[in-house]
PALO-572322 format. One record per residue: residue number from 1; x, y, z of N, C-alpha, C, O in turn. Coordinates in Angstrom, 1 decimal. Atoms other than C-alpha are relative to their C-alpha. Example, Ala and Ser with C-alpha at 12.3 -4.5 7.8 and 13.67 -1.06 7.14 Angstrom:
[atom 1 [0.9 -1.2 0.0] [12.3 -4.5 7.8] [0.9 1.2 0.0] [1.9 1.2 0.7]]
[atom 2 [-0.9 -1.1 0.0] [13.7 -1.1 7.1] [-0.8 1.1 0.8] [-0.3 2.2 0.9]]
//
This chain:
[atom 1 [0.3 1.3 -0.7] [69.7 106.7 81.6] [0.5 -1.2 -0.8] [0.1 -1.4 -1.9]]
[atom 2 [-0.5 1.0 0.5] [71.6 103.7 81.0] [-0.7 -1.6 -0.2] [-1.7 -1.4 0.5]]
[atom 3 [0.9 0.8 0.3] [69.9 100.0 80.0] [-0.7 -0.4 1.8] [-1.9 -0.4 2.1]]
[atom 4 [0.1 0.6 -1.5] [70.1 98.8 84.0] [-1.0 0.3 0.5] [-1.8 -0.4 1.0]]
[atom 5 [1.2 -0.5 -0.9] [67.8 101.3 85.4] [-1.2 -0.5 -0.5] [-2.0 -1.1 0.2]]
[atom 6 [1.6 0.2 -0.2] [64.8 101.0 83.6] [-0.8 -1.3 0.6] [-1.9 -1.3 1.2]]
[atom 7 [0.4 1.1 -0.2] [64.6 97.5 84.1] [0.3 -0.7 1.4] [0.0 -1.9 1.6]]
[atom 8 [0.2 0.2 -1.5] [65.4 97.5 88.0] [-1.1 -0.8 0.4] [-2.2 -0.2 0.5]]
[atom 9 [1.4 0.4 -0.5] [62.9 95.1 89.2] [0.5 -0.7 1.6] [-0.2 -0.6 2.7]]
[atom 10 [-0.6 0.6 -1.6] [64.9 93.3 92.2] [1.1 1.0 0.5] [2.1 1.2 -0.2]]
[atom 11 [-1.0 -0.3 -0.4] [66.9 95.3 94.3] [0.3 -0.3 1.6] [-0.6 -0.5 2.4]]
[atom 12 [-0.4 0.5 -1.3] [69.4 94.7 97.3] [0.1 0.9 0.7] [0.6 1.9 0.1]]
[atom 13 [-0.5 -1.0 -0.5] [69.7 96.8 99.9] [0.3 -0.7 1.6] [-0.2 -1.6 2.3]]
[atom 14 [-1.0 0.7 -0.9] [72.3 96.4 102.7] [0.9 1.2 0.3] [0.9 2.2 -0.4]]
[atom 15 [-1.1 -0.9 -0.5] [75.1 98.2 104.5] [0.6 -0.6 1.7] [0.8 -1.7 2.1]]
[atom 16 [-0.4 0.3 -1.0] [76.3 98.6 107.8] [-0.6 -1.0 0.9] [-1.6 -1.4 0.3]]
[atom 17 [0.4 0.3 -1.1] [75.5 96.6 111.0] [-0.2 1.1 1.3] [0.4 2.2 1.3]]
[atom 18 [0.3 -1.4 -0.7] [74.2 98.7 113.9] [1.0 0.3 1.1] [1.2 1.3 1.8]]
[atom 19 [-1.3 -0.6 -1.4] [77.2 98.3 116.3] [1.0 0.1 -0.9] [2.0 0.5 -0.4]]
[atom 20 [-1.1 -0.9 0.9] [79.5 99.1 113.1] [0.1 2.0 0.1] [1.1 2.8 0.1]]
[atom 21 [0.2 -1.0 0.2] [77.7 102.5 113.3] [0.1 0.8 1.8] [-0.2 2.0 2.1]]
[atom 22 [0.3 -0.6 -1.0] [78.1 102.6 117.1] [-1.6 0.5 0.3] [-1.9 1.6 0.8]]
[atom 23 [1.2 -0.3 -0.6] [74.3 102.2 117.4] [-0.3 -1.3 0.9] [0.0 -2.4 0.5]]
[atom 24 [0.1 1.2 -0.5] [73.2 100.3 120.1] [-1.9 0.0 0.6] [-2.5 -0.8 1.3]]
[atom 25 [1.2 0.2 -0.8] [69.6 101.3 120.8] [-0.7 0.7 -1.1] [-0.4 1.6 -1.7]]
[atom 26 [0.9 -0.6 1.5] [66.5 101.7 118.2] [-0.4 1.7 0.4] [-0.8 2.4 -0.5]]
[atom 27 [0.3 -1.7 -0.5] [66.0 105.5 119.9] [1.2 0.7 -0.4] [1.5 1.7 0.2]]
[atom 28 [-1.3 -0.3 0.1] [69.2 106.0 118.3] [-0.6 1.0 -1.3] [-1.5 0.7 -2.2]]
[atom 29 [0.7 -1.3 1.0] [68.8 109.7 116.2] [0.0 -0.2 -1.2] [-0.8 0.4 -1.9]]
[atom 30 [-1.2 0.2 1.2] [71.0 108.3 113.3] [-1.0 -0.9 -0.3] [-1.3 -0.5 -1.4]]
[atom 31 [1.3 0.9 0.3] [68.1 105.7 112.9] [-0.6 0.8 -1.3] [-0.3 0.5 -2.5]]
[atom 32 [1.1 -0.8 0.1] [65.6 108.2 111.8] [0.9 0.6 -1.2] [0.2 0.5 -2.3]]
[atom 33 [-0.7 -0.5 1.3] [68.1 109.8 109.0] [0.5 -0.6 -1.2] [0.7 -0.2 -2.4]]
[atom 34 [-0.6 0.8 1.6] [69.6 106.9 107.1] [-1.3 -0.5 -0.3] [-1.6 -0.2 -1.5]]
[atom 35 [1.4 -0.3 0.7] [65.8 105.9 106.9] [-0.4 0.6 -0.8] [-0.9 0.1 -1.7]]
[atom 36 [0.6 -0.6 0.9] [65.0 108.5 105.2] [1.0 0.1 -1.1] [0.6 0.1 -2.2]]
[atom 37 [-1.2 0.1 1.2] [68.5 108.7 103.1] [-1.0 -1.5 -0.7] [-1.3 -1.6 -1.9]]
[atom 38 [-0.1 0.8 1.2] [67.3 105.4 102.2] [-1.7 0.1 -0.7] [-1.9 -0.6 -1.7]]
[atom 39 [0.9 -0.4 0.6] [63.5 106.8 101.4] [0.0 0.7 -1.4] [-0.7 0.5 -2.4]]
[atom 40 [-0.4 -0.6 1.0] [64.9 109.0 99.2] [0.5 -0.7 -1.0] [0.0 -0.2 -2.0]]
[atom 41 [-0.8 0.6 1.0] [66.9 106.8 96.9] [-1.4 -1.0 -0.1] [-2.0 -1.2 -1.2]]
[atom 42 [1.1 1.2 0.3] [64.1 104.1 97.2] [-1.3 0.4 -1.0] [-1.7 -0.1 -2.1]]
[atom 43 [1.1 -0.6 0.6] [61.2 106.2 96.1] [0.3 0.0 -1.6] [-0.2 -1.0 -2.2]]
[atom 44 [-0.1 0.0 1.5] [62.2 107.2 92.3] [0.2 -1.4 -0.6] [0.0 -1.4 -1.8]]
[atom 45 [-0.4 1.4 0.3] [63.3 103.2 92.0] [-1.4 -0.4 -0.1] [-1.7 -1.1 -1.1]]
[atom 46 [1.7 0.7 -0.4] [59.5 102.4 93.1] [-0.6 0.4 -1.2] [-1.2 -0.5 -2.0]]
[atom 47 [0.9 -1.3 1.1] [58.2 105.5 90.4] [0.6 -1.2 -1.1] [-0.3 -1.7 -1.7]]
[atom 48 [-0.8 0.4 1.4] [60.4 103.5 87.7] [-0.2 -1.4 0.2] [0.7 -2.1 -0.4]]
[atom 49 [0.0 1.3 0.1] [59.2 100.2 88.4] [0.4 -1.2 1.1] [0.0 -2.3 1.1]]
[atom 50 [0.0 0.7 -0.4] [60.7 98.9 90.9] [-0.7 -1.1 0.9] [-1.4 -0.5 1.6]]
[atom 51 [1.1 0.7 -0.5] [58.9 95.3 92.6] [0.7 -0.9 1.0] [0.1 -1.9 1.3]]
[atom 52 [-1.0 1.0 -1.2] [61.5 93.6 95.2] [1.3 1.0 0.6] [2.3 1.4 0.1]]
[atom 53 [-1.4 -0.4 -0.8] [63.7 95.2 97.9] [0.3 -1.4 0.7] [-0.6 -2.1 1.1]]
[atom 54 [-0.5 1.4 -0.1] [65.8 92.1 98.7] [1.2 0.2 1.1] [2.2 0.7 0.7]]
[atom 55 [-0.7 -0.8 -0.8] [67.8 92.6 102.1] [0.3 -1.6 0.9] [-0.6 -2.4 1.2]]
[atom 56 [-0.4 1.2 -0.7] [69.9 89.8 104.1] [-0.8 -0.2 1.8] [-0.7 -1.1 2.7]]
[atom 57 [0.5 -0.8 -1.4] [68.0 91.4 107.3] [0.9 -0.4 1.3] [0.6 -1.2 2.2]]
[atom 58 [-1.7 0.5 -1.1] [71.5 91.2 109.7] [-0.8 1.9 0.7] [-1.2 2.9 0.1]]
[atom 59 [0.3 -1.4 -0.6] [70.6 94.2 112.4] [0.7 1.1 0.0] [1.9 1.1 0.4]]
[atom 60 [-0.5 -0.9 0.3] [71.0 97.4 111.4] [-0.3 0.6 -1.1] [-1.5 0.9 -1.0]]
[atom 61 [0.6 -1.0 1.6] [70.4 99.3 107.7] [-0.5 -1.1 -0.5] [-1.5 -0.7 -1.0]]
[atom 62 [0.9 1.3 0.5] [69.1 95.4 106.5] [-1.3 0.4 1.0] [-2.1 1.0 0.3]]
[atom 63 [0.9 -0.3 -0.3] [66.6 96.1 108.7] [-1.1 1.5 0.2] [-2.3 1.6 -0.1]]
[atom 64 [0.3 -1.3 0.7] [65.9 99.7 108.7] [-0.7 -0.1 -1.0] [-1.9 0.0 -0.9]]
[atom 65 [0.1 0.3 1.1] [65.7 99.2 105.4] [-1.8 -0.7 -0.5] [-2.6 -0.5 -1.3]]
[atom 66 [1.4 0.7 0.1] [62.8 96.6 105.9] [-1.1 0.9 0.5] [-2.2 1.0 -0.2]]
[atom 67 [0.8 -0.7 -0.5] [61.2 98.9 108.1] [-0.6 1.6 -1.2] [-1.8 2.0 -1.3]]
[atom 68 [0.5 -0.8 1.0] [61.1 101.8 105.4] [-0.8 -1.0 -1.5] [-1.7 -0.5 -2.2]]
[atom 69 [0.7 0.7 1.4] [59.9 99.3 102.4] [-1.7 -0.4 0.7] [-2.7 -0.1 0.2]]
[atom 70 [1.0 -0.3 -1.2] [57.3 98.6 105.2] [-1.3 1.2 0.0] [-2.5 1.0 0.1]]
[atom 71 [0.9 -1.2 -0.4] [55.7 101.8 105.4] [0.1 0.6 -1.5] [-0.9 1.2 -1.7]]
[atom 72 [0.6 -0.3 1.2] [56.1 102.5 101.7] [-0.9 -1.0 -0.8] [-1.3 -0.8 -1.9]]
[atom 73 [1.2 1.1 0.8] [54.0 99.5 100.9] [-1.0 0.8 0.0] [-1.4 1.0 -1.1]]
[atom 74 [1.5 -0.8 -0.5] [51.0 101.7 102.2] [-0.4 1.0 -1.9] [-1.3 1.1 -2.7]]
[atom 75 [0.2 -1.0 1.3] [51.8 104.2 99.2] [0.5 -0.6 -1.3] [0.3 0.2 -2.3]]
[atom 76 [-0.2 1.4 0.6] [53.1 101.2 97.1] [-0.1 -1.0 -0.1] [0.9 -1.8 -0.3]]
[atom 77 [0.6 1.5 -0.3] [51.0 98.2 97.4] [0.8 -1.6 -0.9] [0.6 -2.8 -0.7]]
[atom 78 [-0.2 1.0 0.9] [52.8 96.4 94.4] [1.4 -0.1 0.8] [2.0 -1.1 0.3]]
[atom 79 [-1.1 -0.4 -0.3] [56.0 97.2 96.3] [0.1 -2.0 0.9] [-0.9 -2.5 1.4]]
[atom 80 [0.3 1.2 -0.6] [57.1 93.5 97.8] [1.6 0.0 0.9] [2.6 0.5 0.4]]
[atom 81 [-1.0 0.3 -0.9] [59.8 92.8 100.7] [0.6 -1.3 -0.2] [-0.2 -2.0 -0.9]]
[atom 82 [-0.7 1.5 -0.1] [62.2 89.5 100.9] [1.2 0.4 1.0] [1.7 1.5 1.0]]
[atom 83 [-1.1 0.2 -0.8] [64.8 88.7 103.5] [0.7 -1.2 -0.4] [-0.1 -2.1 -0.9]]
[atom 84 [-0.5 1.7 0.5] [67.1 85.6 102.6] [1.5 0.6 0.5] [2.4 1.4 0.1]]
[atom 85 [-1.1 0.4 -1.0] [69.5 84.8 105.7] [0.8 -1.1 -0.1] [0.5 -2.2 -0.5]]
[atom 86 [-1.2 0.9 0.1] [72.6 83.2 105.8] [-0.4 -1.1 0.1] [-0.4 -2.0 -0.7]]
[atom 87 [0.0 1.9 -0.4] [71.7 80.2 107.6] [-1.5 0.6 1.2] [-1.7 1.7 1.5]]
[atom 88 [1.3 0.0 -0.6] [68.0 79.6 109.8] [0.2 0.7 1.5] [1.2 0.8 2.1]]
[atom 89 [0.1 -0.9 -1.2] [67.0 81.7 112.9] [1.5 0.9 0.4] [2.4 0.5 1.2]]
[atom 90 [-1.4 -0.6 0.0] [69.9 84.3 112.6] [0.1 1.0 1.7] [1.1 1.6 2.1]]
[atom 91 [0.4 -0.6 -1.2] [68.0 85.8 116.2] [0.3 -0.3 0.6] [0.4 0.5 1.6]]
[atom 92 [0.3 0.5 -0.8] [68.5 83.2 117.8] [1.1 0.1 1.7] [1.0 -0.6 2.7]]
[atom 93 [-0.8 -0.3 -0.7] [71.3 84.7 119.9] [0.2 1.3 0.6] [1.0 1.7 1.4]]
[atom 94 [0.2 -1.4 -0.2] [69.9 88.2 120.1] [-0.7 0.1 1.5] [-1.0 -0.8 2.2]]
[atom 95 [0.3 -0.2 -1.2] [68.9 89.7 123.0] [-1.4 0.3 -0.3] [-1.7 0.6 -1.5]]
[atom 96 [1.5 0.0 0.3] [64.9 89.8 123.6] [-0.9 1.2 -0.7] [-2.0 1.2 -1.3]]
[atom 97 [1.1 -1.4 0.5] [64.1 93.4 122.6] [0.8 -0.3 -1.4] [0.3 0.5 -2.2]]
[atom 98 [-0.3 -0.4 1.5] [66.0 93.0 119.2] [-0.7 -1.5 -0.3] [-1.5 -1.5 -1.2]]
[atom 99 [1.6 1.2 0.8] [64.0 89.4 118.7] [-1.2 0.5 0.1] [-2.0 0.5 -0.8]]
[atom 100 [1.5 -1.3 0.6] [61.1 91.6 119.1] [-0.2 0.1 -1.0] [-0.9 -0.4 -1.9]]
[atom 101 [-0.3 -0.8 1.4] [62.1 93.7 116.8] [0.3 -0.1 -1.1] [0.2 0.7 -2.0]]
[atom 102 [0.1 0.6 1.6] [62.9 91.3 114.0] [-1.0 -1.1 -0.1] [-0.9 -1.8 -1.0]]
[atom 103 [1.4 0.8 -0.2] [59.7 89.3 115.0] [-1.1 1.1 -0.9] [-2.0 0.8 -1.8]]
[atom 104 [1.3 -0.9 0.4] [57.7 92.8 114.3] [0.2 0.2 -1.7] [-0.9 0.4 -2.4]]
[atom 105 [-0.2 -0.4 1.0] [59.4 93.5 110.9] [-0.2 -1.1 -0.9] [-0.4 -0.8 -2.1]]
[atom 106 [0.2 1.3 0.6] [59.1 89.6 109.7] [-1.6 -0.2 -0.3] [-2.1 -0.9 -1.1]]
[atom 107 [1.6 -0.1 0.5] [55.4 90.4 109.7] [-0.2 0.7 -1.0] [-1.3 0.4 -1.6]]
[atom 108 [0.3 -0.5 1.3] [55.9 92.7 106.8] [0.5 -0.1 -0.7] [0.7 0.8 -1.6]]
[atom 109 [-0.7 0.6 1.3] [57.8 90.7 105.0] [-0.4 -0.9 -1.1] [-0.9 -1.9 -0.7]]
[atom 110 [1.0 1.0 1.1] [56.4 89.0 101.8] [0.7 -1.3 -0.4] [0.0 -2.2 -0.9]]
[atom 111 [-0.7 0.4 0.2] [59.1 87.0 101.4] [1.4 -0.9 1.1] [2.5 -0.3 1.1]]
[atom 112 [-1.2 0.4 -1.1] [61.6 84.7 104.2] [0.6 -1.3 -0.7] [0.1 -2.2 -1.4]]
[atom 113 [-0.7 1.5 0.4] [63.9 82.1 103.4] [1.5 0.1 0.4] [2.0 1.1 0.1]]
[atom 114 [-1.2 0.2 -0.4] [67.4 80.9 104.9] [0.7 -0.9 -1.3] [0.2 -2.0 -1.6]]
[atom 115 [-0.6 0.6 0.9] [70.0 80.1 102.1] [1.0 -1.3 1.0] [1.8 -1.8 0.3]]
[atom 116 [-0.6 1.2 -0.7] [71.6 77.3 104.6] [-1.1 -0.1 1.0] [-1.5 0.7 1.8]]
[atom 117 [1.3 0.3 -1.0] [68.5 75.0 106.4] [0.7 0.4 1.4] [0.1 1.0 2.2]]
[atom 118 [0.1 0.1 -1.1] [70.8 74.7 109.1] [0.7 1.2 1.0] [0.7 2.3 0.4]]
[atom 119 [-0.7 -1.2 -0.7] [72.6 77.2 111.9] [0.8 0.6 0.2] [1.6 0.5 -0.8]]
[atom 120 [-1.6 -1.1 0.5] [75.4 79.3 112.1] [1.0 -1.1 0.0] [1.1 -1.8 1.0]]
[atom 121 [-1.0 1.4 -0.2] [78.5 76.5 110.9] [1.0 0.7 -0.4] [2.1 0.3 0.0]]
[atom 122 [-1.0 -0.5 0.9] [80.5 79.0 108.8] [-0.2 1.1 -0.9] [-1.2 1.4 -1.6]]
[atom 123 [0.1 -1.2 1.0] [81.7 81.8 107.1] [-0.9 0.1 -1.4] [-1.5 1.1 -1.7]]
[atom 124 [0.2 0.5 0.8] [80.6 80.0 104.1] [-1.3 0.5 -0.5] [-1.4 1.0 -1.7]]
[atom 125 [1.2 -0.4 -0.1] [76.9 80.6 104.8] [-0.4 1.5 -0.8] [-1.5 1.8 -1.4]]
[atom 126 [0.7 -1.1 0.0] [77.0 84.1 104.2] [1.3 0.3 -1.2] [1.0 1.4 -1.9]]
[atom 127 [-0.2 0.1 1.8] [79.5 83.8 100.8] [-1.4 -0.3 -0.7] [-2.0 0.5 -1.5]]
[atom 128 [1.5 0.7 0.7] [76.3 81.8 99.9] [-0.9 1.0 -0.3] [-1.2 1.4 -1.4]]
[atom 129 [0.9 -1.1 -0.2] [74.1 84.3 100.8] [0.1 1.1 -1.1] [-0.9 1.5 -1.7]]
[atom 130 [-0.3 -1.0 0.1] [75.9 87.0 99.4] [0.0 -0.1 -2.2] [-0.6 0.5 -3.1]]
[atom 131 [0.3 0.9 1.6] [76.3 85.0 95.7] [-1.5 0.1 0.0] [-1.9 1.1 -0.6]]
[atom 132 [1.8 0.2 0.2] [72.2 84.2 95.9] [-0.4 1.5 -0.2] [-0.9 1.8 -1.3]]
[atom 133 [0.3 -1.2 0.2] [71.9 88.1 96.7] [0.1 0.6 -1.1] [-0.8 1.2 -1.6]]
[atom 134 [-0.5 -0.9 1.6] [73.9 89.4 93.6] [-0.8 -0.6 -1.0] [-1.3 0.1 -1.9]]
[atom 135 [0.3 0.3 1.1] [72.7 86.8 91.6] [-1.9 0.1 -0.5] [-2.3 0.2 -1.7]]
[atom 136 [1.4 -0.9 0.2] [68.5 87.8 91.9] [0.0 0.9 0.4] [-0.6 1.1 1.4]]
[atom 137 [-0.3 -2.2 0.3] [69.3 91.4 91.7] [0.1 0.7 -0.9] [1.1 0.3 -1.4]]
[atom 138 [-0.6 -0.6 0.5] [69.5 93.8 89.6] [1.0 1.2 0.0] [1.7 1.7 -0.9]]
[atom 139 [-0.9 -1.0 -0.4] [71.2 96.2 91.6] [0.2 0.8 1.1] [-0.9 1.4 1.3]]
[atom 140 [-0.3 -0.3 -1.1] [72.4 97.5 94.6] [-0.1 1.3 1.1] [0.6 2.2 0.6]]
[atom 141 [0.2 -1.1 0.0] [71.5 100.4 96.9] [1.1 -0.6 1.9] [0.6 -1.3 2.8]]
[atom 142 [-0.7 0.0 -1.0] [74.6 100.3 99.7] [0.6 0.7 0.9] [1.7 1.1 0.7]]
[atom 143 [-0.5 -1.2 -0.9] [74.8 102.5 102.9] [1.6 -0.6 0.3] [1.8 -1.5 1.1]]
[atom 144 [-2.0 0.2 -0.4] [79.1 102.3 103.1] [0.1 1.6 -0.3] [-0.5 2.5 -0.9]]
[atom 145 [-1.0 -1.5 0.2] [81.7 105.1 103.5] [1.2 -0.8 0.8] [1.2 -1.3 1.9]]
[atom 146 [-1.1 0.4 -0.1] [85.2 103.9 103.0] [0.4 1.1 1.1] [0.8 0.8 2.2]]
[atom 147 [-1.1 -1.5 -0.9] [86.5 107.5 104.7] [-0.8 -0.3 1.4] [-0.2 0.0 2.4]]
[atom 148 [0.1 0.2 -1.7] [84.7 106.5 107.9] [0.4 -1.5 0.3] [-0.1 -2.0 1.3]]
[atom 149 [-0.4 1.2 -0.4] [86.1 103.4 108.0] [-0.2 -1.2 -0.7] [-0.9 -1.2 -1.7]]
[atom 150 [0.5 1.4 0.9] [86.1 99.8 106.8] [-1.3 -0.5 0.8] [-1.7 0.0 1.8]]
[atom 151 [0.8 0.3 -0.8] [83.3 97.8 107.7] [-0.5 -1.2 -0.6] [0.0 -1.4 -1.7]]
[atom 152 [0.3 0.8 0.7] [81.4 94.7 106.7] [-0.5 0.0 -1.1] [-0.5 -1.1 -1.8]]
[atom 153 [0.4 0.1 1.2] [79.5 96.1 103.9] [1.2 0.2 -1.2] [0.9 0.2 -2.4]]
[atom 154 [-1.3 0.2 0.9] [83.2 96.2 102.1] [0.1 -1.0 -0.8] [0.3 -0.8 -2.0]]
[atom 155 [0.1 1.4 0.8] [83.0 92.5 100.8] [-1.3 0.4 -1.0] [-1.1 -0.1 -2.1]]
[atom 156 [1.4 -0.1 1.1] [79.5 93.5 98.9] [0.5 0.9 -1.0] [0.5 0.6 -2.2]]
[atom 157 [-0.5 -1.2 1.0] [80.9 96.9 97.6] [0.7 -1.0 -0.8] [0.1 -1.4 -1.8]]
[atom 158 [-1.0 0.4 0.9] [84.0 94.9 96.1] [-0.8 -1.3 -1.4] [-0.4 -1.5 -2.6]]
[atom 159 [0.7 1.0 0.4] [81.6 92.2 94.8] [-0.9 0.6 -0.8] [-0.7 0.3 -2.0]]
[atom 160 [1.0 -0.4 0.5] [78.5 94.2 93.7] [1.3 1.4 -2.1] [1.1 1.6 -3.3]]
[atom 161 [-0.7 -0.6 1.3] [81.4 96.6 91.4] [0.4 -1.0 -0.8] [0.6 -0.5 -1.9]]
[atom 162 [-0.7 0.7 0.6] [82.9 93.3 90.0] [-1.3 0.1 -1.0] [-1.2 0.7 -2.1]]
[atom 163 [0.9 0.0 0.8] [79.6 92.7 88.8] [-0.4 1.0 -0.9] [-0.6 0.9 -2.1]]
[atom 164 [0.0 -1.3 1.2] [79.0 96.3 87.5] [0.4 -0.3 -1.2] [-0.3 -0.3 -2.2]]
[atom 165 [-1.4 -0.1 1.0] [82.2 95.9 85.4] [-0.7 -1.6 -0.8] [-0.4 -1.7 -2.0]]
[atom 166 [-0.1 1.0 1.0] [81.0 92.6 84.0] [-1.2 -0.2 -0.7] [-1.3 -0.6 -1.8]]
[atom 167 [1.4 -0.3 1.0] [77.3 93.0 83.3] [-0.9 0.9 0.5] [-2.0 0.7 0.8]]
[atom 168 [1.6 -1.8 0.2] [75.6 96.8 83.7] [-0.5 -0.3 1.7] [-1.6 0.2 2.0]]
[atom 169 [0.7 0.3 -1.4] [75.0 95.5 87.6] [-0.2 1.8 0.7] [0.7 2.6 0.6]]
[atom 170 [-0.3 -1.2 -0.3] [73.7 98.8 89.3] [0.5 0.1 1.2] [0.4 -0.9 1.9]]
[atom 171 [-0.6 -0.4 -1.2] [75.6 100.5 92.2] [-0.7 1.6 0.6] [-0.4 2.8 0.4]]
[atom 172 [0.1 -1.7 -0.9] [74.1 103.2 94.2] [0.2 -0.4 1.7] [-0.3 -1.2 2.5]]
[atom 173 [-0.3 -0.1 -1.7] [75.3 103.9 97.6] [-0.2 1.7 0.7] [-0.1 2.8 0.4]]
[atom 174 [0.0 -1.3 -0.5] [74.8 106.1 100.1] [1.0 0.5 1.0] [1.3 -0.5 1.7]]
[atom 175 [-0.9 0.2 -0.5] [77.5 107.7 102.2] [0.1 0.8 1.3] [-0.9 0.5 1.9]]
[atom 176 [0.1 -0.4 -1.8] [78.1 109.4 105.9] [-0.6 1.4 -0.7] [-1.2 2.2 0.0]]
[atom 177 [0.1 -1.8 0.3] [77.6 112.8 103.8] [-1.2 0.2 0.0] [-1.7 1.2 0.6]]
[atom 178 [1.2 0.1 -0.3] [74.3 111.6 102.8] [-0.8 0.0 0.8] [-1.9 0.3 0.6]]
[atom 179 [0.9 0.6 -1.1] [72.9 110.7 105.7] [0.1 1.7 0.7] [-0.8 2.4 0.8]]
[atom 180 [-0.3 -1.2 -1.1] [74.6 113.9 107.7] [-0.8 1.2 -0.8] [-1.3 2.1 -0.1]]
[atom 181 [0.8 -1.3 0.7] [73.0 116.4 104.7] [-1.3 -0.6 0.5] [-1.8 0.2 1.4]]
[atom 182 [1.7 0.2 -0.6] [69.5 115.0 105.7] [-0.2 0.5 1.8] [-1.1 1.2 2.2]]
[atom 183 [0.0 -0.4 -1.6] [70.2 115.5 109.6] [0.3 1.7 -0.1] [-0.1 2.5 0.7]]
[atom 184 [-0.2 -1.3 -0.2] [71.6 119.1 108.4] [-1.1 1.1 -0.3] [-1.3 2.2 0.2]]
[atom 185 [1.1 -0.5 0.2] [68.6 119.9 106.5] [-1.2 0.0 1.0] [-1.5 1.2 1.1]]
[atom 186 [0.4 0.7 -0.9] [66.3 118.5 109.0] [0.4 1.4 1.4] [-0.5 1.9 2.0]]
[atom 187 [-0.2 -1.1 -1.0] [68.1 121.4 111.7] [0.0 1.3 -0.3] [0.0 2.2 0.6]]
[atom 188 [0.1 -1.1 0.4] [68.0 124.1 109.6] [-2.0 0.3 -0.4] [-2.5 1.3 -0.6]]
[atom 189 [1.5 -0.2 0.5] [64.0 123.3 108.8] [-0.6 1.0 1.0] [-1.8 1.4 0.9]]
//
């Protein structure tokens, strides 16, 4: 174990969007697996300390995501949530059942704050964002798979390794293989 880990106390977690993954509906199976892919990596981070999952909450594994840190507060009370959006009300264009749905997960968040007061103006927003993320972090837990495609979590990968390379930043990701051994285990149970 290298210095980075033990001292994990903030981490980001992030990846796909949910129409990157061809999901378009929360009854979607693929839900229910990268969930627990990301239970699994989250858990031993918790055992070791960790006290901040830190997630841009954009729909899809950002929220997921929320929703599993969510349900491990129960068995990790010190365990604390944050969201910190590009720019304010990032919903406000969503359709009613997914403002629901980031209405219900914003309740078990410990933590909200938009890095730009005002509303969507620019790419810019979510440079900002993405800077603020790296920089209270200690390290990164990123559902991507180059071999299934590019996608928007690409800009973080390239970003979150720079950092690696320049000060011990961690990188753990998870990848289509991951998720598909949990669905394979899961059919053979």
């Amino acid at each position: 174990m290298h210095k980075g880990v033990e001292c994990m106390k903030n981490l980001l977690v992030t990846g796909y969007r949910a129409h990157e993954l061809n999901i378009f509906s929360q009854k979607h199976e693929g839900i229910v697996y990268i969930k627990k892919a990301l239970t699994r990596k989250l858990v031993p981070l918790i055992e070791d300390g960790l006290e901040w999952v830190i997630t841009p909450g954009q729909y899809g594994v950002d929220l997921w995501a929320c929703e599993v840190v969510i349900e491990l507060k129960q068995l990790y009370p010190q365990l604390r949530l944050s969201i910190l959006s590009a720019f304010s009300s990032p919903e406000e264009n969503w359709k009613d059942d997914k403002k629901d749905y980031y209405q219900q997960v914003l309740k078990g968040v410990d933590y909200y704050a938009a890095v730009s007061k005002q509303p969507y103006s620019g790419p810019w927003q979510f440079q900002a964002r993405d800077e603020l993320l790296l920089r209270k972090t200690d390290g990164i837990l990123l559902v991507y798979d180059e071999d299934a495609g590019e996608g928007s979590p690409k800009y973080m990968k390239e970003k979150a390794l720079k950092k690696q390379q320049a000060e011990g930043y961690e990188y753990i990701s998870i990848s289509s293989e991951d998720i598909q051994s949990i669905a394979d285990e899961e059919r053979f149970e």
